[in-house]
C-alpha positions as protocol buffer text, in pm:
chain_id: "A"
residue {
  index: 1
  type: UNK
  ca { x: -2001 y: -3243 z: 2529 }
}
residue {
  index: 2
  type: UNK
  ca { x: -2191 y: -3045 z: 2285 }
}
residue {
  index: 3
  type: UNK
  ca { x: -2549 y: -3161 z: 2236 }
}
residue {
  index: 4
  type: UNK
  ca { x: -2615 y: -3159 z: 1905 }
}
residue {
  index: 5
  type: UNK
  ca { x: -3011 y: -3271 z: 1952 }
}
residue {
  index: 6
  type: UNK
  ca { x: -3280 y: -3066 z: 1705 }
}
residue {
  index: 7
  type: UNK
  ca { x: -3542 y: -2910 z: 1912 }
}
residue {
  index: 8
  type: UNK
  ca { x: -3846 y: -2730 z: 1881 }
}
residue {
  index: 9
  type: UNK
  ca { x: -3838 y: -2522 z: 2195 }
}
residue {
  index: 10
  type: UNK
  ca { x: -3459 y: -2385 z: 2342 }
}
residue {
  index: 11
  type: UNK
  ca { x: -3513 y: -2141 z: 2606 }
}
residue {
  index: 12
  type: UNK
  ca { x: -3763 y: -1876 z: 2468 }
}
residue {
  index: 13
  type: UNK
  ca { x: -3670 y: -1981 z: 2134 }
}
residue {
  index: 14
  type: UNK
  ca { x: -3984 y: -2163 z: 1970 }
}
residue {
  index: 15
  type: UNK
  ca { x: -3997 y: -2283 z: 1600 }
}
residue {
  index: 16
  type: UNK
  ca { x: -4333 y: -2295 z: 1559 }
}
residue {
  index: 17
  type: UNK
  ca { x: -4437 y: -1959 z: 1699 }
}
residue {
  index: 18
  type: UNK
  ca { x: -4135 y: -1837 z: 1455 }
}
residue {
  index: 19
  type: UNK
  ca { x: -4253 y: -1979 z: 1180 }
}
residue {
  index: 20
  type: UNK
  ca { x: -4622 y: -1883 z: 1242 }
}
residue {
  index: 21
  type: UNK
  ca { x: -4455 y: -1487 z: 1290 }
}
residue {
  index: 22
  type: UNK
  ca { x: -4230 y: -1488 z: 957 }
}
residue {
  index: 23
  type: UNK
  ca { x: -4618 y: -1615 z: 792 }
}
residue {
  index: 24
  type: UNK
  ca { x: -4755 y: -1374 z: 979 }
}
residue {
  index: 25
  type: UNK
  ca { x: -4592 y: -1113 z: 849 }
}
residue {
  index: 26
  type: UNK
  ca { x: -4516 y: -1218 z: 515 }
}
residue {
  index: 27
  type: UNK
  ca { x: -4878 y: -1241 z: 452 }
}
residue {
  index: 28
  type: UNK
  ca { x: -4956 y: -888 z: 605 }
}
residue {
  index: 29
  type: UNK
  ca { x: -4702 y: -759 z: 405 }
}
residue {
  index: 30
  type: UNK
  ca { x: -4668 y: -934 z: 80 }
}
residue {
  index: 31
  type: UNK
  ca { x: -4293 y: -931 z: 88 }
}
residue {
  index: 32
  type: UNK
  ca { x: -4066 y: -1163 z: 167 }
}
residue {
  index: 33
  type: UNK
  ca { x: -4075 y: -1547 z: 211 }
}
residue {
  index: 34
  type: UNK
  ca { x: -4113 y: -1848 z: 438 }
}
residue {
  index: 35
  type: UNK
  ca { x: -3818 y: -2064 z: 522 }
}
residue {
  index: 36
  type: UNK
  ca { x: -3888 y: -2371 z: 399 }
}
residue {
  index: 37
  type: UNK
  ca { x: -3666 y: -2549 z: 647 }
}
residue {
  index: 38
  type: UNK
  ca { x: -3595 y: -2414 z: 1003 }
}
residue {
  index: 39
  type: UNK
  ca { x: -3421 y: -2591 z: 1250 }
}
residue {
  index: 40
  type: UNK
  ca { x: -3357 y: -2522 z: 1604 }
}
residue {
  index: 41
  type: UNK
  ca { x: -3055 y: -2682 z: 1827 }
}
residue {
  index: 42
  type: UNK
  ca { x: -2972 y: -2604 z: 2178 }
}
residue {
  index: 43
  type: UNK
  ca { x: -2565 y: -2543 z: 2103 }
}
residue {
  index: 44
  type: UNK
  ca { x: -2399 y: -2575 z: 1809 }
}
residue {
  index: 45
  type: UNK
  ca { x: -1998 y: -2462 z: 1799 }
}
residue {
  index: 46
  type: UNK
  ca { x: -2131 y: -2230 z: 1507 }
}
residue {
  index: 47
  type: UNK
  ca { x: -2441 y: -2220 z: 1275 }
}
residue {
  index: 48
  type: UNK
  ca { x: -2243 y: -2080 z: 979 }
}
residue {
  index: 49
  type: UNK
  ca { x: -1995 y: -2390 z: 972 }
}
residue {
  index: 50
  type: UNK
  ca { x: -2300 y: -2673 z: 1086 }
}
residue {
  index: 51
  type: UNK
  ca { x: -2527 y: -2489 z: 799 }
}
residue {
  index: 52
  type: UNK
  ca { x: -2244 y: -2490 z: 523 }
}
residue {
  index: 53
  type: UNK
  ca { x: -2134 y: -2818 z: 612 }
}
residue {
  index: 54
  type: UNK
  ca { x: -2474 y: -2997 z: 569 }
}
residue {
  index: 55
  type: UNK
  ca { x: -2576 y: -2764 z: 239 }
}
residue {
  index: 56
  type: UNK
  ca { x: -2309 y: -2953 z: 82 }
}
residue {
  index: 57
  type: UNK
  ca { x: -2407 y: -3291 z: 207 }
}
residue {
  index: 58
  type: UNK
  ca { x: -2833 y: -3177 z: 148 }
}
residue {
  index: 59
  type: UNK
  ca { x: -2813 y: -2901 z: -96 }
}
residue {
  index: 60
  type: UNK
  ca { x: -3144 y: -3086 z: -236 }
}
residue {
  index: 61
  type: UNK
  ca { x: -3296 y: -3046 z: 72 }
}
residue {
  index: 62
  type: UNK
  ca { x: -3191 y: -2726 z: 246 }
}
residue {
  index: 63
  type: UNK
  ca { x: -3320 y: -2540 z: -10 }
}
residue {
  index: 64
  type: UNK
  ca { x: -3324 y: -2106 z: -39 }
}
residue {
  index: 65
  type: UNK
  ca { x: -3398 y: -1944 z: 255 }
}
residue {
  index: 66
  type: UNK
  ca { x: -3328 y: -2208 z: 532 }
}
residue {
  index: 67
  type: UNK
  ca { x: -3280 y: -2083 z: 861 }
}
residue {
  index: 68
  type: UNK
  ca { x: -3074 y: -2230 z: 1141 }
}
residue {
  index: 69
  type: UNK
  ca { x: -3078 y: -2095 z: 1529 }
}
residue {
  index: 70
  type: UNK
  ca { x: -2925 y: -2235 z: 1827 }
}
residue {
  index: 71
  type: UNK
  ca { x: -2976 y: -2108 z: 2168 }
}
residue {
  index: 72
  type: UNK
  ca { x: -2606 y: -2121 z: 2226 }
}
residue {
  index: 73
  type: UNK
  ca { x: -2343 y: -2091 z: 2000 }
}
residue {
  index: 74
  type: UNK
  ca { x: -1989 y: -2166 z: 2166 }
}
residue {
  index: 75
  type: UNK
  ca { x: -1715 y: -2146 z: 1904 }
}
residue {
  index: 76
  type: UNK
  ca { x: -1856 y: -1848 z: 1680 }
}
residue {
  index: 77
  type: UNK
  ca { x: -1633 y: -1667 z: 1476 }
}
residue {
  index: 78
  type: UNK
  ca { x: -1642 y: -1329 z: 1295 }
}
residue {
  index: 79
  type: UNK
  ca { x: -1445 y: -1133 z: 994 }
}
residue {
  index: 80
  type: UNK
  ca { x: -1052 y: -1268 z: 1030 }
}
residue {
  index: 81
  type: UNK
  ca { x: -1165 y: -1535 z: 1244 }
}
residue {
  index: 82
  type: UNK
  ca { x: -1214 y: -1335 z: 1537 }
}
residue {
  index: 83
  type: UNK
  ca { x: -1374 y: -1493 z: 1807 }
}
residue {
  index: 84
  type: UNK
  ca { x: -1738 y: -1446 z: 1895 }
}
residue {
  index: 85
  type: UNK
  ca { x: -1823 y: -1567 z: 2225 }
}
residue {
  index: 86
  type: UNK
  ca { x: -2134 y: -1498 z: 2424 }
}
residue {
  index: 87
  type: UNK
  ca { x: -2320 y: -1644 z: 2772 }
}
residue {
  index: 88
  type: UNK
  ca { x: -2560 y: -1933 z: 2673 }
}
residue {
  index: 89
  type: UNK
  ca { x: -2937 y: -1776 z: 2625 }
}
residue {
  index: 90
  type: UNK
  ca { x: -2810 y: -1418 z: 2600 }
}
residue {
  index: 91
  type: UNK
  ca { x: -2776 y: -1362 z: 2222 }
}
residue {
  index: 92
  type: UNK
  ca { x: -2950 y: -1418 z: 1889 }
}
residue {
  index: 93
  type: UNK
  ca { x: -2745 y: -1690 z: 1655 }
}
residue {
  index: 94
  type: UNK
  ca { x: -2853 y: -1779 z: 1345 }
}
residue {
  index: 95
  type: UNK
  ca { x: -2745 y: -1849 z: 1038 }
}
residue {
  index: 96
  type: UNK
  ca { x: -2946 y: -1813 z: 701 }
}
residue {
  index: 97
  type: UNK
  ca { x: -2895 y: -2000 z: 325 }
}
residue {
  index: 98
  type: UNK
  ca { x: -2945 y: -1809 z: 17 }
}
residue {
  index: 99
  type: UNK
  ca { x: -2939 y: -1940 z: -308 }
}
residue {
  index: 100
  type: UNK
  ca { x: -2692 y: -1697 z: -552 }
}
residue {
  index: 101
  type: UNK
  ca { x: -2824 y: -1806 z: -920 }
}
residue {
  index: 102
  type: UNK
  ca { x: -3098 y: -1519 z: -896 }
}
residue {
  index: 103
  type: UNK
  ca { x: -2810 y: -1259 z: -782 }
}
residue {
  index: 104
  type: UNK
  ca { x: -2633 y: -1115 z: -998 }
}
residue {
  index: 105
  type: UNK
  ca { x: -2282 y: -1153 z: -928 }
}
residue {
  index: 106
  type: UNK
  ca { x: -2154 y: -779 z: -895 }
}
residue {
  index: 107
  type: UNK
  ca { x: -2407 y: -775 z: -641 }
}
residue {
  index: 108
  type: UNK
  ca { x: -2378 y: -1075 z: -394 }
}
residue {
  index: 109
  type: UNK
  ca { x: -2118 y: -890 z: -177 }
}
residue {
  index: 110
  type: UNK
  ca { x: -2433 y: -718 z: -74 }
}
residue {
  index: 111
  type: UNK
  ca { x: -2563 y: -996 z: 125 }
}
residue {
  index: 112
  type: UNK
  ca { x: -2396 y: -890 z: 495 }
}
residue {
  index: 113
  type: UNK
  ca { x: -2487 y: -554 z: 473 }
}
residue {
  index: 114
  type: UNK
  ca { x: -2848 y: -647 z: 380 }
}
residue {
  index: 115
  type: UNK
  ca { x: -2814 y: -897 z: 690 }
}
residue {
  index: 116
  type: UNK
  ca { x: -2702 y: -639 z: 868 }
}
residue {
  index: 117
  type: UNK
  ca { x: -2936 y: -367 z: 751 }
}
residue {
  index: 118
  type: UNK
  ca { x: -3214 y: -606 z: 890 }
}
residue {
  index: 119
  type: UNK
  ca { x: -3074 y: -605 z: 1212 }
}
residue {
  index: 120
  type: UNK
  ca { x: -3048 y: -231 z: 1273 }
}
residue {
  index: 121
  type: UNK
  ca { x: -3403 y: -152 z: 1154 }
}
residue {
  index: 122
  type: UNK
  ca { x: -3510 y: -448 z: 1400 }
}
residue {
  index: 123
  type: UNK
  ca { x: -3300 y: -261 z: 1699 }
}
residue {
  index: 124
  type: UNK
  ca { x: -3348 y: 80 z: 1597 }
}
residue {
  index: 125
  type: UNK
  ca { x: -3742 y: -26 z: 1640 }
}
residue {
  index: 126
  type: UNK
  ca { x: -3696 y: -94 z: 1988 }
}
residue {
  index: 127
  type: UNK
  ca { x: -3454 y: 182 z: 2132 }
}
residue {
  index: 128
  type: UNK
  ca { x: -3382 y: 589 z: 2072 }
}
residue {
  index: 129
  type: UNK
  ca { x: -3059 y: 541 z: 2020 }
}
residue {
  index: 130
  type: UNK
  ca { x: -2889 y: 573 z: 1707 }
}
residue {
  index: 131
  type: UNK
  ca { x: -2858 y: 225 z: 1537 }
}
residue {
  index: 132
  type: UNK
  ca { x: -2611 y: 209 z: 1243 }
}
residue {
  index: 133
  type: UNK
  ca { x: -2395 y: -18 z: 994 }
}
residue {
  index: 134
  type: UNK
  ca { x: -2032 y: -28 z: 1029 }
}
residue {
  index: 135
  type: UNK
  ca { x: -1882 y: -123 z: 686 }
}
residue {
  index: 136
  type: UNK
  ca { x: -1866 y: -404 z: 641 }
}
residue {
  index: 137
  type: UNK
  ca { x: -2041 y: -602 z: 865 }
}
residue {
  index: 138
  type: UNK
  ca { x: -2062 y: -482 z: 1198 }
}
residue {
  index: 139
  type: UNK
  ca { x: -2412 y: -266 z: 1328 }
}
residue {
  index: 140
  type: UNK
  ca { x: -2352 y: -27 z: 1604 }
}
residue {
  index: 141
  type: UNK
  ca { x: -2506 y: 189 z: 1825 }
}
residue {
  index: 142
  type: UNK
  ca { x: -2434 y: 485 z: 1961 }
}
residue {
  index: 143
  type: UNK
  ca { x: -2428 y: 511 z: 2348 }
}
residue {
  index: 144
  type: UNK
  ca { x: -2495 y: 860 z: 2503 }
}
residue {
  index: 145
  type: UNK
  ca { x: -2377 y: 864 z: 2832 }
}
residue {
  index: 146
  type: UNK
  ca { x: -2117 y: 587 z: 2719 }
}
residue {
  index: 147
  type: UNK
  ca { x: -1717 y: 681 z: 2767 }
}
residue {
  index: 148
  type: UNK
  ca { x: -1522 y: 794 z: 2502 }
}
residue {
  index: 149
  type: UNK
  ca { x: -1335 y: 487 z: 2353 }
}
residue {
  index: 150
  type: UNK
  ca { x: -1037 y: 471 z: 2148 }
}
residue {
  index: 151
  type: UNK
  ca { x: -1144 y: 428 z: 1789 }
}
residue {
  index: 152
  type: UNK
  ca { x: -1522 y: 374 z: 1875 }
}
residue {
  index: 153
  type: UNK
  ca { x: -1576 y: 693 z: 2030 }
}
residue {
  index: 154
  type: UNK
  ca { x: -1976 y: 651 z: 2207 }
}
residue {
  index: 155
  type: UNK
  ca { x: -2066 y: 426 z: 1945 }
}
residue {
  index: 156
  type: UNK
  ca { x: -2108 y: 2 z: 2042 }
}
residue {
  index: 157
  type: UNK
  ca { x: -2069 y: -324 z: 1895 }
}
residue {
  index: 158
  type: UNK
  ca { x: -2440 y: -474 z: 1834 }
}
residue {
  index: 159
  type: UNK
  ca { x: -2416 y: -720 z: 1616 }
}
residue {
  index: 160
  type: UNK
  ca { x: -2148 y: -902 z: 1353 }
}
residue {
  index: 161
  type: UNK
  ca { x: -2279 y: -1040 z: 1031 }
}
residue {
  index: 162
  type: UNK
  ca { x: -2018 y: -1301 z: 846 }
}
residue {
  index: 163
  type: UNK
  ca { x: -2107 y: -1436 z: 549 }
}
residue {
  index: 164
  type: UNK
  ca { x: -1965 y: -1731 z: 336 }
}
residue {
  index: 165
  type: UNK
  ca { x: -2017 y: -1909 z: -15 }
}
residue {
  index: 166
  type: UNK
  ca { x: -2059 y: -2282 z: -40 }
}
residue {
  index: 167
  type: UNK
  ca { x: -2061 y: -2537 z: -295 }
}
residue {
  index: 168
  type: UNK
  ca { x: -2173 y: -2883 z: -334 }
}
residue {
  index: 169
  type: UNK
  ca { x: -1985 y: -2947 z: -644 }
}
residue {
  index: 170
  type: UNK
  ca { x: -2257 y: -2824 z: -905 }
}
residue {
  index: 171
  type: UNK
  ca { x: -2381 y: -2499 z: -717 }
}
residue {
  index: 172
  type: UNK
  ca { x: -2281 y: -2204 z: -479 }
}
residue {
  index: 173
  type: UNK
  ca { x: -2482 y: -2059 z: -183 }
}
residue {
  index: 174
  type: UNK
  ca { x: -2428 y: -1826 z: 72 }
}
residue {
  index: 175
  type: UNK
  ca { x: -2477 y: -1868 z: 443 }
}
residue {
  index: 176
  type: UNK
  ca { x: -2518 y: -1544 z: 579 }
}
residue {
  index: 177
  type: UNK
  ca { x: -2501 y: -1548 z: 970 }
}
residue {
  index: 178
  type: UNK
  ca { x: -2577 y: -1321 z: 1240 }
}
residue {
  index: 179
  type: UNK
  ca { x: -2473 y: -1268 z: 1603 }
}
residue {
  index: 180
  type: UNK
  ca { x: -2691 y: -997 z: 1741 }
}
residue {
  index: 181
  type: UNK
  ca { x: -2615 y: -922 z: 2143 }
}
residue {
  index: 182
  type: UNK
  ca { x: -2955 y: -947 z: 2303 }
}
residue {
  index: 183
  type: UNK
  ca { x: -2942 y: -979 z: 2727 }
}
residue {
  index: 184
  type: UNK
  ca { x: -2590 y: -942 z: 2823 }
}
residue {
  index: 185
  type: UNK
  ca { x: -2590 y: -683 z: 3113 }
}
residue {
  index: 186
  type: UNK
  ca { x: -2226 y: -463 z: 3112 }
}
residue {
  index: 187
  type: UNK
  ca { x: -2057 y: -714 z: 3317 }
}
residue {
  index: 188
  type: UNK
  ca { x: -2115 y: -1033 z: 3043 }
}
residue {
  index: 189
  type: UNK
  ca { x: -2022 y: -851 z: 2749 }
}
residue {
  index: 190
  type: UNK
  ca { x: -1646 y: -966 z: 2587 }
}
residue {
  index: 191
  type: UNK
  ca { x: -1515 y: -674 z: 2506 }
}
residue {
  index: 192
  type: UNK
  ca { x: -1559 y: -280 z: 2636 }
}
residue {
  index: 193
  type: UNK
  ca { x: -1684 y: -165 z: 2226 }
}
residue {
  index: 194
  type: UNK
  ca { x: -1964 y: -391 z: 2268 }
}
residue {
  index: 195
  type: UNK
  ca { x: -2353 y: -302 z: 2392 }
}
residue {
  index: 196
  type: UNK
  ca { x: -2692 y: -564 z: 2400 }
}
residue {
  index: 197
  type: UNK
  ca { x: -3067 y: -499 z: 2301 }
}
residue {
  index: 198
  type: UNK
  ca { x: -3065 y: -513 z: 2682 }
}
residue {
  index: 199
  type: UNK
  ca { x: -2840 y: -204 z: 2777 }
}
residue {
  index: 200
  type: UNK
  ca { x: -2998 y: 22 z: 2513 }
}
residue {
  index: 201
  type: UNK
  ca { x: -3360 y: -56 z: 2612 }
}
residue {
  index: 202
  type: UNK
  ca { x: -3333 y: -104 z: 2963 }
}
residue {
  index: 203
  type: UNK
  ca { x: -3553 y: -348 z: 2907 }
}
residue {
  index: 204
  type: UNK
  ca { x: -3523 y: -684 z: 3172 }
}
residue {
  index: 205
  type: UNK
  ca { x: -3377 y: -984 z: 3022 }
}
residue {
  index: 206
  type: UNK
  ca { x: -3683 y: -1154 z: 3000 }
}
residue {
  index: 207
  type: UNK
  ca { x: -3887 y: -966 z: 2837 }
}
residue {
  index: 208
  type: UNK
  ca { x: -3680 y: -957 z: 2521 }
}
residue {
  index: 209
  type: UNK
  ca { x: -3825 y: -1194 z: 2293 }
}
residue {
  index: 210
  type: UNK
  ca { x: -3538 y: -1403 z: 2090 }
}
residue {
  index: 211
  type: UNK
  ca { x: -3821 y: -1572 z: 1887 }
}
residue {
  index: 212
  type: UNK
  ca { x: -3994 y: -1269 z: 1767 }
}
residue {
  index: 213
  type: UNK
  ca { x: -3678 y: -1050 z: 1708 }
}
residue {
  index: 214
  type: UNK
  ca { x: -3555 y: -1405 z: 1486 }
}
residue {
  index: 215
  type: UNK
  ca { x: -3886 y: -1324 z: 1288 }
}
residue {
  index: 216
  type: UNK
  ca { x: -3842 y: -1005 z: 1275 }
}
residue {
  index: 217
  type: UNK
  ca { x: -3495 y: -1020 z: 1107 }
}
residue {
  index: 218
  type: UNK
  ca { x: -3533 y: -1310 z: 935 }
}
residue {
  index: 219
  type: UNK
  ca { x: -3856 y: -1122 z: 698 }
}
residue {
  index: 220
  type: UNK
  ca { x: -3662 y: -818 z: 675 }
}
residue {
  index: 221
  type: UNK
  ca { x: -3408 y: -1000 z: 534 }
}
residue {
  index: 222
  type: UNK
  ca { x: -3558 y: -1216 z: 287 }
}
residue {
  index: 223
  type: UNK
  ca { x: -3746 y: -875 z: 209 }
}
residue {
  index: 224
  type: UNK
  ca { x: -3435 y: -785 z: 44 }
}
residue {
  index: 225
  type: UNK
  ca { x: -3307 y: -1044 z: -96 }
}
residue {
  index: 226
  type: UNK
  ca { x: -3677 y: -1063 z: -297 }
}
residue {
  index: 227
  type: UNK
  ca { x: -3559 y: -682 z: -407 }
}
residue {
  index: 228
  type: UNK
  ca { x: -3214 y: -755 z: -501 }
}
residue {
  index: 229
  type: UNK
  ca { x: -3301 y: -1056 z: -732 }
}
residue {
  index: 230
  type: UNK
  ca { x: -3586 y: -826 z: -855 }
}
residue {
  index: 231
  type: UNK
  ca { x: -3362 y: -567 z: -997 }
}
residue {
  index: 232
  type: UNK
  ca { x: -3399 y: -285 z: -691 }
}
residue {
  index: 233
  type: UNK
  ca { x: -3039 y: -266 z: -602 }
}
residue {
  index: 234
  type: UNK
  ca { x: -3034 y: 130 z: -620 }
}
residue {
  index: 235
  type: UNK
  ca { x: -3299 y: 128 z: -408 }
}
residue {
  index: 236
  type: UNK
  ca { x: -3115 y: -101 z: -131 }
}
residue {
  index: 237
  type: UNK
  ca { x: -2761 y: 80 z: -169 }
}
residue {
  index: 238
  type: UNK
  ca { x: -2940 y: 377 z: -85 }
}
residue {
  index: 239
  type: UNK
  ca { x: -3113 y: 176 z: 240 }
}
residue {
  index: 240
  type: UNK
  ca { x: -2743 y: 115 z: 332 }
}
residue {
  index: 241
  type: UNK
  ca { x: -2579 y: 414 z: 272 }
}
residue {
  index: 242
  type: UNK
  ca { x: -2885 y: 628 z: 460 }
}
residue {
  index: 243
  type: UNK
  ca { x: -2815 y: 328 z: 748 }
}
residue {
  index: 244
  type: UNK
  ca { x: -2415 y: 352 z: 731 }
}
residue {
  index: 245
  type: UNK
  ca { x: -2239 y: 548 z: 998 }
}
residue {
  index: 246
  type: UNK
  ca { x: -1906 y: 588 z: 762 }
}
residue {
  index: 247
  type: UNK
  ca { x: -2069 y: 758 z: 464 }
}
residue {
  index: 248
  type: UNK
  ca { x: -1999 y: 1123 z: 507 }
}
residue {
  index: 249
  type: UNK
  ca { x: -1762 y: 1091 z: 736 }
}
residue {
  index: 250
  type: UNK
  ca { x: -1364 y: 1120 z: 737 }
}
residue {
  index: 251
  type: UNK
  ca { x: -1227 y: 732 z: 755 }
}
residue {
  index: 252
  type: UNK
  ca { x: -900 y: 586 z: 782 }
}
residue {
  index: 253
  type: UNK
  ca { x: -883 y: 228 z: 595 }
}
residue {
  index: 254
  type: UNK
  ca { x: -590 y: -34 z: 657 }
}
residue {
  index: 255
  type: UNK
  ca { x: -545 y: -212 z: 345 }
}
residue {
  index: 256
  type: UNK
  ca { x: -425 y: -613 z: 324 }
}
residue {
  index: 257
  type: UNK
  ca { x: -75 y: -477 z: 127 }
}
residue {
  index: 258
  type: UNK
  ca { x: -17 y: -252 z: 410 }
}
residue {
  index: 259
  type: UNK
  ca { x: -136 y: 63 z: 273 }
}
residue {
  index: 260
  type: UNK
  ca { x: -337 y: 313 z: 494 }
}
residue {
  index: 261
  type: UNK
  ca { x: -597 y: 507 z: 275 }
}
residue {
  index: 262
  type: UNK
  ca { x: -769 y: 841 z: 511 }
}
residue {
  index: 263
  type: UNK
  ca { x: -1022 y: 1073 z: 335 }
}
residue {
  index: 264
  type: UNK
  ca { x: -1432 y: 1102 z: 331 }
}
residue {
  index: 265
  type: UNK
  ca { x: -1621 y: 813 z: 261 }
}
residue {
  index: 266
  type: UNK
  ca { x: -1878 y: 953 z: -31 }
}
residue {
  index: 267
  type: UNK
  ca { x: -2015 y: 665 z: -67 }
}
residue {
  index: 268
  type: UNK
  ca { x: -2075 y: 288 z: -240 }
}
residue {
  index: 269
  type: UNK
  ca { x: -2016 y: 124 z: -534 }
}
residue {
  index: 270
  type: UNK
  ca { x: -2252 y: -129 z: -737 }
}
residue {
  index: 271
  type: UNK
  ca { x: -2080 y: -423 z: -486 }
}
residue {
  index: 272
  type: UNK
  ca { x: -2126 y: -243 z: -173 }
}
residue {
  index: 273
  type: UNK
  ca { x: -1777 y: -111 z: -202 }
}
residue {
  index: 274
  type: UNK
  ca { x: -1660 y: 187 z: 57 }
}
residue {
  index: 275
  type: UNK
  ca { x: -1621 y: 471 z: -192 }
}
residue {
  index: 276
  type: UNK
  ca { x: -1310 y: 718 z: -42 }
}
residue {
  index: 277
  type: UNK
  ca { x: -1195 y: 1003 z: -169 }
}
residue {
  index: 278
  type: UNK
  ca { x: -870 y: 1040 z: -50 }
}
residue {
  index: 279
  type: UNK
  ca { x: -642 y: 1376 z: 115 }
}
residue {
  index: 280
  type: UNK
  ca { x: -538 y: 1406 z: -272 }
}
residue {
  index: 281
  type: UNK
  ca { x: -883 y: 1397 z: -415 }
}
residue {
  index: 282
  type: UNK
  ca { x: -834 y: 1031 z: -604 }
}
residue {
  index: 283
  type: UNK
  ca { x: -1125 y: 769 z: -527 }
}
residue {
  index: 284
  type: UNK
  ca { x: -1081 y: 439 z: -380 }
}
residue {
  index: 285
  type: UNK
  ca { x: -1334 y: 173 z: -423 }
}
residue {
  index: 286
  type: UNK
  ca { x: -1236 y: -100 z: -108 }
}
residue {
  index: 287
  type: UNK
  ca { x: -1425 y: -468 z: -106 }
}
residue {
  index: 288
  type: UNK
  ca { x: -1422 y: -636 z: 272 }
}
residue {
  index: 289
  type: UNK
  ca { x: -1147 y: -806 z: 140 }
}
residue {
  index: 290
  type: UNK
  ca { x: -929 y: -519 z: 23 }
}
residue {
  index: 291
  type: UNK
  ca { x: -904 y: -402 z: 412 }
}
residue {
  index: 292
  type: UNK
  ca { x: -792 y: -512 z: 744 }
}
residue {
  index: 293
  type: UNK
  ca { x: -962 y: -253 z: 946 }
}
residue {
  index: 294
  type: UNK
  ca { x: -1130 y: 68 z: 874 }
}
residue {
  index: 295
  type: UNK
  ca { x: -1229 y: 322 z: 1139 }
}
residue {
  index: 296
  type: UNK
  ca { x: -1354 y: 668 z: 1152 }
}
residue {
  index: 297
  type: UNK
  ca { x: -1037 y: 933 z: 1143 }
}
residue {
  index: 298
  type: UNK
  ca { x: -1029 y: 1138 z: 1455 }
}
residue {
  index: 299
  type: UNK
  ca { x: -1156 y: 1035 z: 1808 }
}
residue {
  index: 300
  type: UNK
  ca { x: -1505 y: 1066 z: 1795 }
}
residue {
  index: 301
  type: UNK
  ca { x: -1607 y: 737 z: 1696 }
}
């Protein structure tokens, strides 16, 4: 049985010291915000579907910015509904609320890849290796001495970002989550594409701090969602192209109607859209919704 008990401590995961970091740092900084509601539960099958659910029985309550975390989330799901499983205590899972009537709508399909850009600045602060976005919502790194996969070349599955609107019947939110791989060793992870904080420090499980990487996200994050509704989203489409691992490269894109676009990815729209000029020279804008998979033509990645 899932226990669905609110805590303040799970594992090395402490709310207050997470709260006192995200005030820490918003007040060094000046950017940003403080959740105004954080809650901590030992498992939950998923924070995205426990936070949307209770926005639209609370929405007066779990106001903008609320942050949910569990230290072990046991029916998470990606993009497509893929599956998203890890071992309890080895991976970051939270799931974040933002409230869209400051975003303009063109630009709310933003939201994962800022979620995601948060995550690979986080990473990339901790490890050499190359730390990059994977339109749309994946953040990889890139493995040196890793083997040559099919389709993923050296680079490895980090993290998944899914995010999804809500309404309570008068208003719509998002609930952005996150699912960032933290101390699986090689043997625990679920698939062979995938790589953990862990493997690309070498750091031992225990010294990775899940509370102060949450923080760490978490104001990055907010960081840019205070810049999007502020009018600076030039300034973060260039953070996420500069970040992206497609842009300037030769892609191959799946469409939902079956159709296979392959050219360079030049790079994004207004929306975030994957900008591809194809082996005839005509431009394709794709949303995440437009595509079933998209991959870097070629076997190097």
């Amino acid at each position: 049985m899932v226990d669905m008990s609110q805590s303040h401590l799970v594992g090395d995961l402490d709310r207050d010291r997470l709260l006192a970091l995200i005030a820490e740092q918003v007040g060094e900084h000046g950017v940003g915000y403080i959740p105004p509601v954080i809650e901590f539960w030992d498992e939950l099958p998923s924070t995205n579907a426990y936070l949307a659910d209770q926005w639209t029985r609370r929405s007066d309550e779990l106001r903008d910015g609320t942050l949910v975390l569990t230290g072990h989330q046991s029916a998470g799901l990606g993009r497509r509904d893929r599956t998203w499983l890890t071992p309890p205590g080895s991976a970051l899972t939270m799931s974040v609320l933002v409230d869209l009537d400051r975003i303009a709508p063109r630009h709310r399909t933003l939201l994962s890849a800022l979620a995601g850009l948060a995550v690979a600045e986080c990473v990339g602060d901790l490890t050499t290796a190359q730390v990059r976005l994977k339109w749309p919502n994946d953040v990889v790194a890139e493995v040196s001495d890793a083997a040559d996969l099919d389709q993923w070349g050296r680079w490895r599955k980090l993290a998944g970002v899914l995010t999804v609107l809500v309404n309570d019947g008068e208003r719509t939110a998002a609930v952005i989550g996150i699912g960032l791989n933290v101390r699986q060793r090689a043997n625990e992870l679920p698939v062979p594409h995938a790589t953990s904080v862990a493997l690309l420090t070498a750091d031992e499980t225990e010294a990775l701090d899940r509370t102060e990487l949450a923080a760490n996200v978490m104001t990055r994050l907010l960081t840019r969602v205070t810049q999007l509704r502020s009018g600076r989203s030039e300034e973060i489409l260039g953070s996420i192209a500069a970040a992206s691992m497609m842009v300037g490269r030769r892609v191959r894109a799946a469409l939902a109607d079956g159709l296979v676009i392959e050219g360079e990815a030049i790079g994004l729209g207004e929306s975030g859209q994957l900008v591809i000029r194809d082996l005839a020279g005509n431009h394709h804008a794709l949303l995440e919704g437009d595509i079933t998979q998209v991959r870097p033509a070629g076997s190097d990645a």
